[in-house]
C-alpha positions as CSV (number, residue, x, y, z in Angstrom):
1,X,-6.7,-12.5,51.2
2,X,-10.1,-11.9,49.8
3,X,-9.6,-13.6,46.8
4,X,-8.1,-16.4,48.4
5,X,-11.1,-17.1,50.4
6,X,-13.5,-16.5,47.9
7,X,-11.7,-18.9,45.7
8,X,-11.3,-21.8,48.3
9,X,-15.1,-21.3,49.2
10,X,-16.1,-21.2,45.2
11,X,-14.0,-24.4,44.8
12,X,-14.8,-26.3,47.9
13,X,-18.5,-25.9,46.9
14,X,-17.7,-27.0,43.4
15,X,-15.5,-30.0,44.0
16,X,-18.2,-31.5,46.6
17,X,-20.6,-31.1,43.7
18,X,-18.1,-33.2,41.4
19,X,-17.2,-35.8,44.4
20,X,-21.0,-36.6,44.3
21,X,-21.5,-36.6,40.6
22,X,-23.5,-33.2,40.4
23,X,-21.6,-31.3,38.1
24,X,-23.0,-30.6,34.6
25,X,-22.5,-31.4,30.8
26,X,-20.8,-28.6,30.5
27,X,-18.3,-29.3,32.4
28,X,-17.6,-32.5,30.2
29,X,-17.4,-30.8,26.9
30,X,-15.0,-28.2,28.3
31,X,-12.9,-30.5,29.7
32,X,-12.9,-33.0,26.6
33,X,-12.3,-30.3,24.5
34,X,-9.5,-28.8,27.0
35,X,-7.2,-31.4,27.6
36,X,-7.1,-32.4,23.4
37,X,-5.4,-28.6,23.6
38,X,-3.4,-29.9,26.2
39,X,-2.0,-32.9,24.2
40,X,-1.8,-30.6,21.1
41,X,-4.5,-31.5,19.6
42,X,-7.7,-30.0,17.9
43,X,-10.6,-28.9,20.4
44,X,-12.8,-31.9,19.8
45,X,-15.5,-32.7,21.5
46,X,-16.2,-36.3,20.7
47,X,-19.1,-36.5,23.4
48,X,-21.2,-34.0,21.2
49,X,-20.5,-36.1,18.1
50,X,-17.8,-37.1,15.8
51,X,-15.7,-34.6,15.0
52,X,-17.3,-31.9,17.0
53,X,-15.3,-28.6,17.6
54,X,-15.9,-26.6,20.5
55,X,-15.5,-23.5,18.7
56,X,-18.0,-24.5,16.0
57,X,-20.5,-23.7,18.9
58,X,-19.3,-20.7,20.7
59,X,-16.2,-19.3,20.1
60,X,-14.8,-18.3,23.4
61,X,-10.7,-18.9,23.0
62,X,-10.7,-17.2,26.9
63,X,-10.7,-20.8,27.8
64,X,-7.7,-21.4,26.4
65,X,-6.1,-19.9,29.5
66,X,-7.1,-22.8,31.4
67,X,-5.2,-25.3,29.7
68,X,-1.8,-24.7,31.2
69,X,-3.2,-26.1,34.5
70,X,-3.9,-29.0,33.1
71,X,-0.6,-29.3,32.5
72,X,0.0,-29.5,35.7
73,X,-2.9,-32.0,36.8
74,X,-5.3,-32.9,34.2
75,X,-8.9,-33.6,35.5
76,X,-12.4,-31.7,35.6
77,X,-11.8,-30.7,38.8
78,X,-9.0,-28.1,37.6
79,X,-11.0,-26.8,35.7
80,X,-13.8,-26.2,38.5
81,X,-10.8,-24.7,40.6
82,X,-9.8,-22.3,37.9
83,X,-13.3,-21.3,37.3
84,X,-13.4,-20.1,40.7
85,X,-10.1,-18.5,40.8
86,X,-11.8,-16.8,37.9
87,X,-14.9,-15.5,39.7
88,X,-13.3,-14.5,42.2
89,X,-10.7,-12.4,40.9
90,X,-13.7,-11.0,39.2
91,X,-15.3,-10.4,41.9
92,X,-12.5,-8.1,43.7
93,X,-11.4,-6.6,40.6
94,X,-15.1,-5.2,40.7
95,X,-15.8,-4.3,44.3
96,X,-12.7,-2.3,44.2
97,X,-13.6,-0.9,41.2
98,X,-16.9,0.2,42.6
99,X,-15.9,1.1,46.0
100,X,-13.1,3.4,43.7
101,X,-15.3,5.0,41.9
102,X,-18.2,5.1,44.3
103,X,-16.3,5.4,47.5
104,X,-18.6,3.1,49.5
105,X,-18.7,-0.4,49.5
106,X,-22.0,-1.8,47.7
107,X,-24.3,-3.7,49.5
108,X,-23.9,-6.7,48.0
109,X,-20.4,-7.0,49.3
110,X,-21.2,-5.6,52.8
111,X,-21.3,-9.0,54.1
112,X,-17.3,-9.8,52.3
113,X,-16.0,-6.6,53.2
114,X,-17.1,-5.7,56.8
């Protein structure tokens, strides 16, 4: 339930920001570079110059794992969606972790966890 929420919150944020044109760069060259994997081809990133590879940057195959979803619908915006899925799955994987090890919640999740 937890993640759920967190990941309609971090989405809803995000995909007002891309209704209104607010999003960044970034989120350009990922998705360029993205949905070339998709269609099976190279990660090019033709906005950052002819025959631009996205890994020639940074290499960072992790977001490989978005590409199946844009299998499924292929625009920015799933790739804003999966970011927050990503966060927040994070985000409970380590406030279980802490409370776990720690066996208190920390009080930066106080206000998620009650």
């Amino acid at each position: 339930a937890l993640f759920l929420a967190l990941t309609v919150c971090g989405a809803s944020v995000s995909l007002v920001l891309y209704a209104r044109c607010a999003t960044s760069y970034d989120l350009a060259i990922f998705y360029q570079a993205l949905s070339r994997v998709a269609e099976g081809g190279a990660p090019l990133v033709p906005i950052k110059g002819a025959g631009a590879n996205i890994f020639g940057d940074h290499f960072h195959p992790v977001v490989l794992l978005a590409v199946p979803f844009l299998w499924i619908h292929s625009s920015p915006a799933t790739l804003l969606v999966v970011q927050a899925a990503s966060v927040a799955g994070a985000w409970v994987v380590l406030g279980d972790t802490w409370r776990r090890l720690h066996g208190a919640t920390p009080w930066w999740l106080v206000g998620l966890w009650g």
